[in-house]
Backbone as numpy.savetxt, mean C-alpha at the origin, in Angstrom:
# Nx Ny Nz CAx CAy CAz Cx Cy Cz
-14.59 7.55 -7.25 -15.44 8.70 -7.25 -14.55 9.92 -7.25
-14.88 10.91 -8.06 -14.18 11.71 -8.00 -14.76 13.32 -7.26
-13.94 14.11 -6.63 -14.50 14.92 -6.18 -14.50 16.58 -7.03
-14.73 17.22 -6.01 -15.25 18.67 -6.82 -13.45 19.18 -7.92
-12.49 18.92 -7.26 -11.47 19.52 -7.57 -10.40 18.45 -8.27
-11.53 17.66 -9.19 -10.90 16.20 -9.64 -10.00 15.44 -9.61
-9.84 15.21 -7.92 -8.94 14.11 -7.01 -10.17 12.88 -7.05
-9.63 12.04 -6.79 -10.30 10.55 -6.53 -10.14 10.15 -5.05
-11.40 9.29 -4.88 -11.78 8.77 -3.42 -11.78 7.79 -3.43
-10.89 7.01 -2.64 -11.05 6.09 -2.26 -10.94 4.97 -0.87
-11.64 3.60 -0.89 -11.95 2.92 0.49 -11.29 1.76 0.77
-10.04 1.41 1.57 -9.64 0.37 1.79 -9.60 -0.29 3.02
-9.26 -1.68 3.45 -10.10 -2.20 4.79 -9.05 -3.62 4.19
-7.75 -3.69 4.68 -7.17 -5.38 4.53 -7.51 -6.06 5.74
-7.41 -7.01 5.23 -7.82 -8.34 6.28 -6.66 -9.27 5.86
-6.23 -10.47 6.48 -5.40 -11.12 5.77 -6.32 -12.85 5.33
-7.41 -12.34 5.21 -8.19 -13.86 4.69 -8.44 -13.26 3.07
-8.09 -12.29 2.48 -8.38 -11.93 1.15 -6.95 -11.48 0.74
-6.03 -11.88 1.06 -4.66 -11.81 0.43 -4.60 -12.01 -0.59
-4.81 -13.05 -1.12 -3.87 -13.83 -2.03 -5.44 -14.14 -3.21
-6.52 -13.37 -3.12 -8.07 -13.81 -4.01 -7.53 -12.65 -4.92
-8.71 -12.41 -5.86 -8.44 -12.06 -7.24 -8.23 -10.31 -7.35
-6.88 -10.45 -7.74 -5.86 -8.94 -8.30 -6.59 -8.25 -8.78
-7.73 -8.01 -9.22 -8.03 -6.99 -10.16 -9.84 -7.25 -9.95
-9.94 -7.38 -8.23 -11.25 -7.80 -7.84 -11.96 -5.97 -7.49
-11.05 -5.51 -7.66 -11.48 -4.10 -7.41 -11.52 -3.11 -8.52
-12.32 -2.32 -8.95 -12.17 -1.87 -10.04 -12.75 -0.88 -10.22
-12.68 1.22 -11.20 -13.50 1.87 -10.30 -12.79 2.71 -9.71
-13.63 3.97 -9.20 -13.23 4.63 -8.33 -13.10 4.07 -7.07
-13.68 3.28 -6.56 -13.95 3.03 -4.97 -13.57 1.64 -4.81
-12.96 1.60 -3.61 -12.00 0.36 -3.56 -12.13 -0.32 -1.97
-12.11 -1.26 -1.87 -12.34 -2.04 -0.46 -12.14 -3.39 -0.66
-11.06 -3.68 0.34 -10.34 -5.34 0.85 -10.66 -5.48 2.50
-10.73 -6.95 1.95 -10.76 -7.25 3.31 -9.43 -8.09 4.16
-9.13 -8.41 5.06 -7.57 -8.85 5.34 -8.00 -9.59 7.06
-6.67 -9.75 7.92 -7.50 -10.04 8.84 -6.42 -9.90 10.14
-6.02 -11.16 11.10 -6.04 -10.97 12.50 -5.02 -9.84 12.48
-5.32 -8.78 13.40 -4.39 -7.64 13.94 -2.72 -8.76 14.71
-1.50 -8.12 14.52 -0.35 -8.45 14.83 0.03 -7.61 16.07
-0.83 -7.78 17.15 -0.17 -6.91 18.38 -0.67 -5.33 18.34
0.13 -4.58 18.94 0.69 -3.37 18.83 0.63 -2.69 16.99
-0.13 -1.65 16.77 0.30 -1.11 15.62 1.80 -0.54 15.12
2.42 -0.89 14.29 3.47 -0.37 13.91 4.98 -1.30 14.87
4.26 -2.42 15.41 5.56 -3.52 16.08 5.33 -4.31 16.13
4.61 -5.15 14.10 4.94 -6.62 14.11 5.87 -6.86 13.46
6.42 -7.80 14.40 7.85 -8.35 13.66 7.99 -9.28 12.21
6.95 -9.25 11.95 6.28 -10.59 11.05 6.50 -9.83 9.72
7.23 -8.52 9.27 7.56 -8.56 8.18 8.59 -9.38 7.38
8.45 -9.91 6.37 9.73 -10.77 5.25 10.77 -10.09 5.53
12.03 -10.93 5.58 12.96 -9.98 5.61 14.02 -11.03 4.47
15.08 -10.18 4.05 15.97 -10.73 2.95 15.36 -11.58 1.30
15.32 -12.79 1.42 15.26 -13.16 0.06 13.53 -13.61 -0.08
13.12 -13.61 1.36 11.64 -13.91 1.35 10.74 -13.24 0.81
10.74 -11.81 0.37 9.85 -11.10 0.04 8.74 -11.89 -0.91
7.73 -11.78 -0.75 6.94 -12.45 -1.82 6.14 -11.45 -2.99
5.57 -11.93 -3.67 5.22 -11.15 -5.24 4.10 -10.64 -4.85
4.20 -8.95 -5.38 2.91 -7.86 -4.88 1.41 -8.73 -5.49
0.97 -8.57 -5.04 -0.70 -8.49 -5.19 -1.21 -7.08 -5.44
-1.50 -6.75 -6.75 -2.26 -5.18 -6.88 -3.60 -5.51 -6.06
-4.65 -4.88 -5.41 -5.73 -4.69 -5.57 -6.40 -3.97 -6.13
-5.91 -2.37 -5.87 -6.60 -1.11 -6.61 -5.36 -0.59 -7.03
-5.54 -0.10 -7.84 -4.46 1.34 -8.49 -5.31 2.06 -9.12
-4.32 3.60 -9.63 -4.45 4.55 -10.09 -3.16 5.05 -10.56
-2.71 5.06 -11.02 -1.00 5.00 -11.51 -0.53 4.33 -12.71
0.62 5.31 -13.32 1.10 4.39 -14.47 1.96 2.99 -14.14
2.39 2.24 -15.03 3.12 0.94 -14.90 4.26 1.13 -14.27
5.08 2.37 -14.87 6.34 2.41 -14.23 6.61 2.68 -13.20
5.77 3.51 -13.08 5.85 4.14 -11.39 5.14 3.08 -10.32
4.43 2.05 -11.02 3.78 0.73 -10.25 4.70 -0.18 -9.88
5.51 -0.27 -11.26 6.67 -1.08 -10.51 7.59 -0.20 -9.61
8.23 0.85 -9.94 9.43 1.52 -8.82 8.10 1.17 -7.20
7.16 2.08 -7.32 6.52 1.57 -6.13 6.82 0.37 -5.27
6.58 -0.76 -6.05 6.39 -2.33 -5.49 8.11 -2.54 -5.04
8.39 -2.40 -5.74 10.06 -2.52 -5.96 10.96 -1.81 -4.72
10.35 -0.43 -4.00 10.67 0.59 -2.92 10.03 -0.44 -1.74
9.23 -0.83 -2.22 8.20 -1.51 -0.92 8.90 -2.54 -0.46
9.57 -3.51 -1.62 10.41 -4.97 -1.20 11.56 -4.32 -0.70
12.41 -3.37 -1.03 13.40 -3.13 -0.78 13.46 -2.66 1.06
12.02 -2.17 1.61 11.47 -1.61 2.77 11.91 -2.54 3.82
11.04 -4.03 2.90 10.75 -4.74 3.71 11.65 -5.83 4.12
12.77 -6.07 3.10 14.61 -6.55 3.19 15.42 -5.67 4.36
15.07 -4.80 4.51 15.57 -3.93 5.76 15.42 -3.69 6.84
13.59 -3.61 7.25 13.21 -3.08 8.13 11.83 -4.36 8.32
11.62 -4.07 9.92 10.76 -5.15 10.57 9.87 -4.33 11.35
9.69 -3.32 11.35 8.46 -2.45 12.04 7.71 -1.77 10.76
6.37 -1.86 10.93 6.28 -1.31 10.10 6.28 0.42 9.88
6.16 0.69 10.54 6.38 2.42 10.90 7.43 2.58 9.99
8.63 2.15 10.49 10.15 2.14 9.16 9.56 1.70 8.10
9.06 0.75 7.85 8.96 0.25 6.22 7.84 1.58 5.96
7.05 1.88 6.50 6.48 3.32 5.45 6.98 4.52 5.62
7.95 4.91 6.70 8.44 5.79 6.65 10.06 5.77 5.28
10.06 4.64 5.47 11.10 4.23 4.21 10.96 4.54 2.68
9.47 3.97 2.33 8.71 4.19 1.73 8.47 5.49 1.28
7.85 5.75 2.58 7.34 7.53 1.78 8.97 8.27 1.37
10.01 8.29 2.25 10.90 9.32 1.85 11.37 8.73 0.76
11.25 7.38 0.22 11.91 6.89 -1.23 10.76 7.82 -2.30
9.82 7.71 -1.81 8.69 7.98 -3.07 8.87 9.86 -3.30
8.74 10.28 -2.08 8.85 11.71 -2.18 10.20 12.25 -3.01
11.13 11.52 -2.50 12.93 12.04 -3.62 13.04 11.47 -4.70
11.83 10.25 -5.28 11.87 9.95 -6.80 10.64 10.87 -7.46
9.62 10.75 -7.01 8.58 11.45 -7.62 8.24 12.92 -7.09
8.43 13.79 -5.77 8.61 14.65 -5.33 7.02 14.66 -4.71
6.92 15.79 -3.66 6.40 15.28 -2.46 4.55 15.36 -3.08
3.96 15.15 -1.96 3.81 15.04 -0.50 3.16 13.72 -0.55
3.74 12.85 -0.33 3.21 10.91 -0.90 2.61 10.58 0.58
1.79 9.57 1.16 1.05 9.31 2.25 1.52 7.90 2.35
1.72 6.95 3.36 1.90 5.61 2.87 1.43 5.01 4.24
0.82 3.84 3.93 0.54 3.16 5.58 0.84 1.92 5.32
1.52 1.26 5.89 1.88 -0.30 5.71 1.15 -1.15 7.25
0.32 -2.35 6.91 0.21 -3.06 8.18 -1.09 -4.16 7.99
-0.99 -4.99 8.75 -2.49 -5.98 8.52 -3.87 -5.86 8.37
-3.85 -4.43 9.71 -4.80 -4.42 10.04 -5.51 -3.10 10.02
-6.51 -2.24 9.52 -6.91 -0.97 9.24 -7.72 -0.93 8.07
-8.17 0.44 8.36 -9.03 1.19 7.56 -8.68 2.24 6.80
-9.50 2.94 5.98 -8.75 4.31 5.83 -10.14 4.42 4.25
-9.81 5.88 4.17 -10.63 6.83 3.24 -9.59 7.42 2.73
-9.20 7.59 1.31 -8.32 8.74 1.12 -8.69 9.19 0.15
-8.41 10.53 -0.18 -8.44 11.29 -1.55 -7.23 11.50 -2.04
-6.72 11.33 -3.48 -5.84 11.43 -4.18 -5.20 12.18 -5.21
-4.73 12.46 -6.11 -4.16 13.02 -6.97 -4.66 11.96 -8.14
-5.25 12.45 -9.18 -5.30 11.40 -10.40 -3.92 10.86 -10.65
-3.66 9.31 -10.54 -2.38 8.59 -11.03 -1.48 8.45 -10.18
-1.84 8.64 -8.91 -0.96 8.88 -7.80 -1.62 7.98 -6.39
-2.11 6.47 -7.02 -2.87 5.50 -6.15 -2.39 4.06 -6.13
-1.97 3.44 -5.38 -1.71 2.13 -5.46 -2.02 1.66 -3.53
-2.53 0.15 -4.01 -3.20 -0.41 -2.90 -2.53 -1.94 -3.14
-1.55 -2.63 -2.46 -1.28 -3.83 -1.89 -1.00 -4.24 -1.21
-0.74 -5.86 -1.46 -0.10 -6.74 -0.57 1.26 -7.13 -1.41
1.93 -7.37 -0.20 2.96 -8.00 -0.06 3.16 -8.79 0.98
2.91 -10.68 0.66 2.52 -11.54 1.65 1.21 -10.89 2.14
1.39 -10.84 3.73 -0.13 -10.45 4.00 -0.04 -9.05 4.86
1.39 -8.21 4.27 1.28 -7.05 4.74 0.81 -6.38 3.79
-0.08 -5.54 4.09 -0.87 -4.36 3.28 0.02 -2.76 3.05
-0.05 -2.43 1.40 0.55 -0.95 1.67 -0.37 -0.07 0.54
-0.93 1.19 1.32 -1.65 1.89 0.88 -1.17 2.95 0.47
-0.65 3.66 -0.36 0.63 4.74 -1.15 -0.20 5.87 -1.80
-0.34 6.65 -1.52 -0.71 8.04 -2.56 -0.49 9.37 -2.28
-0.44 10.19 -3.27 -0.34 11.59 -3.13 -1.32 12.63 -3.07
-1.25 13.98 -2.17 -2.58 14.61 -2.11 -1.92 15.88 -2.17
């Protein structure tokens, strides 16, 4: 959906029981996953991949070109080879995205959450990686 000043809206909600179901089940302005058990504490599960484990993104929603879909996914594995909180892996995240594409990028990485955001046309991507969730855009 788009709004008065033609940014896009959109609704996401991971669970980790809809990980791994169908890539391109979302489609559209408006977007919603479901995912599942919370990992503790927000922003201190240890349960991110680390080194050669990373596993292969799952798109759900986008709004973005290819290339910048892959550098995205590609910033995200590199996050998650490094860092085991997730707070670091999106704070990693955002400052990679902001010094390649320039600012003000939003990013939330984690199992468990909600969120509403409005965007920038082309400036939207929504996945998984394994059954951590990362929600990326610019406003």
């Amino acid at each position: 959906m788009s709004d008065l000043n033609g940014e896009n809206t959109k609704a996401t909600s991971p669970t980790a029981g809809n990980v791994a179901s169908n890539p391109s089940a979302l489609s559209g302005s408006a977007a919603a996953a479901s995912a599942g058990a919370s990992a503790g504490a927000a922003g201190s599960s240890g349960a991110a991949p680390s080194g050669n484990n990373v596993p292969k993104a799952i798109i759900k929603s986008v709004d973005m070109d290819e290339d910048m879909q892959q550098k995205v996914v590609d910033y995200a594995m590199s996050a998650l080879s490094q860092f085991t909180v997730e707070k670091d892996i999106a704070a990693h995240v955002k400052r990679t995205m902001d010094m390649a594409f320039g600012a003000t990028w939003h990013v939330v990485v984690g199992k468990h959450y909600g969120s509403y955001v409005t965007h920038e046309s082309k400036h939207f991507i929504y996945f998984y990686l394994g059954q951590i969730a990362f929600l990326i855009w610019r406003a």
